[in-house]
C-alpha positions in Angstrom: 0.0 0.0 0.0 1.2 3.5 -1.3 0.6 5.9 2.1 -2.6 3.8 3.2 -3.7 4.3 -0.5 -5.4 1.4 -2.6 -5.9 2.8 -5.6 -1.5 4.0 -4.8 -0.1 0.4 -4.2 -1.7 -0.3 -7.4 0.1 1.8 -9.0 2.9 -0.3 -8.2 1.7 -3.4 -10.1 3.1 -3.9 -13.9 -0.5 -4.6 -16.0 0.3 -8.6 -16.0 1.4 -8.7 -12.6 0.1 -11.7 -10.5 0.5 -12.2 -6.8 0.3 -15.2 -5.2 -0.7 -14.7 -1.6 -1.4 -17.8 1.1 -4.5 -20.0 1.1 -5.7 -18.3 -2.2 -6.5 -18.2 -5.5 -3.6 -16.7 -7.5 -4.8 -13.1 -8.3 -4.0 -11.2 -11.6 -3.7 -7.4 -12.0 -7.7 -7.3 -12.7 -8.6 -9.0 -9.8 -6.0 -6.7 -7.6 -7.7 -4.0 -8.7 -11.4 -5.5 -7.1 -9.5 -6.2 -3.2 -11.2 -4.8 -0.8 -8.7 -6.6 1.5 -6.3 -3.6 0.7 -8.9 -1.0 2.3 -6.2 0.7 4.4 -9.1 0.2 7.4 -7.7 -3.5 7.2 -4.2 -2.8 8.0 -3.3 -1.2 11.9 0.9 -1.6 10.8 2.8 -2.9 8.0 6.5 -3.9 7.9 8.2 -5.4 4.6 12.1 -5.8 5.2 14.2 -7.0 1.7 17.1 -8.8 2.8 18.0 -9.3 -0.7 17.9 -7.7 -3.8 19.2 -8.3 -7.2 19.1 -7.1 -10.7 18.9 -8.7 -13.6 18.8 -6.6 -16.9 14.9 -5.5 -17.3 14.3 -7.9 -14.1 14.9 -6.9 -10.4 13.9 -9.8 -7.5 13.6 -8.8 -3.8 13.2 -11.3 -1.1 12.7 -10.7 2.5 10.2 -10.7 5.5 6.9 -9.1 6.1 4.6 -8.4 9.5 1.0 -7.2 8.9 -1.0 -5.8 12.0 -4.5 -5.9 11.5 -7.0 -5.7 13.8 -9.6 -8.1 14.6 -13.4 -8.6 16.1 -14.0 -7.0 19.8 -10.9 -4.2 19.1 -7.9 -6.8 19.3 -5.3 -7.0 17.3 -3.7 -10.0 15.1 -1.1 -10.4 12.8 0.8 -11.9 10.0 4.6 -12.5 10.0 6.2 -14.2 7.2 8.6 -13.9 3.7 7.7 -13.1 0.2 9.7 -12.9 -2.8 9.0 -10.1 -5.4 9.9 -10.4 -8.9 9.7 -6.3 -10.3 10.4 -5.7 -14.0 11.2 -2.4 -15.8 8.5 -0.3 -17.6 8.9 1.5 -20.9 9.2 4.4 -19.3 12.4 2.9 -17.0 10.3 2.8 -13.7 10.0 -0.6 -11.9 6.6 -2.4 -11.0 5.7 -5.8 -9.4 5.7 -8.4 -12.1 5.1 -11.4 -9.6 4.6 -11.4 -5.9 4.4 -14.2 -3.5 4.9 -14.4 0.2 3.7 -16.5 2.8 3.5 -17.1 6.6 6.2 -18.1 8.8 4.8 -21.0 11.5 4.0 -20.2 14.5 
């Protein structure tokens, strides 16, 4: 998320970017674009450390960890902790956005 910013943190997403998040359906940039789980209401705190990053010509990958607070029914809190891997690749215009994301959860 761009600044707690939906429509922002897609922004970030080439057009045939896919993310493949845990326990789900492999989503594609269209369906990205229909989350409601990025509302920034669903977030409390989000922390995304890259412990590695490496280019590759027109392809950069980034892998790392990742905590997510959000909060939960009757005011508490939960959250996710885990690693993802991020595949970005260079636009025409020589920006970067997320070809590929995947991450997953760390057991607890």
């Amino acid at each position: 998320m761009v600044d707690g910013d939906p429509e922002g943190w897609l922004t970030l997403w080439d057009p045939g970017g896919i993310q493949m998040p845990p326990g789900a359906p492999v989503r594609d940039y269209d369906m990205l674009a229909e989350e409601e789980r990025w509302d920034p209401g669903n977030f409390t705190a989000m922390e995304i450390d890259p412990m590695e990053i490496v280019i590759l010509g027109d392809t950069v990958y980034s892998r790392g960890t990742c905590w997510f607070g959000y909060p939960t029914g009757e005011g508490g809190q939960g959250h996710f902790e885990g690693k993802f891997t991020t595949i970005l690749k260079r636009q025409d215009d020589g920006s970067w956005k997320i070809h590929r994301d995947i991450f997953n959860a760390n057991t607890q």
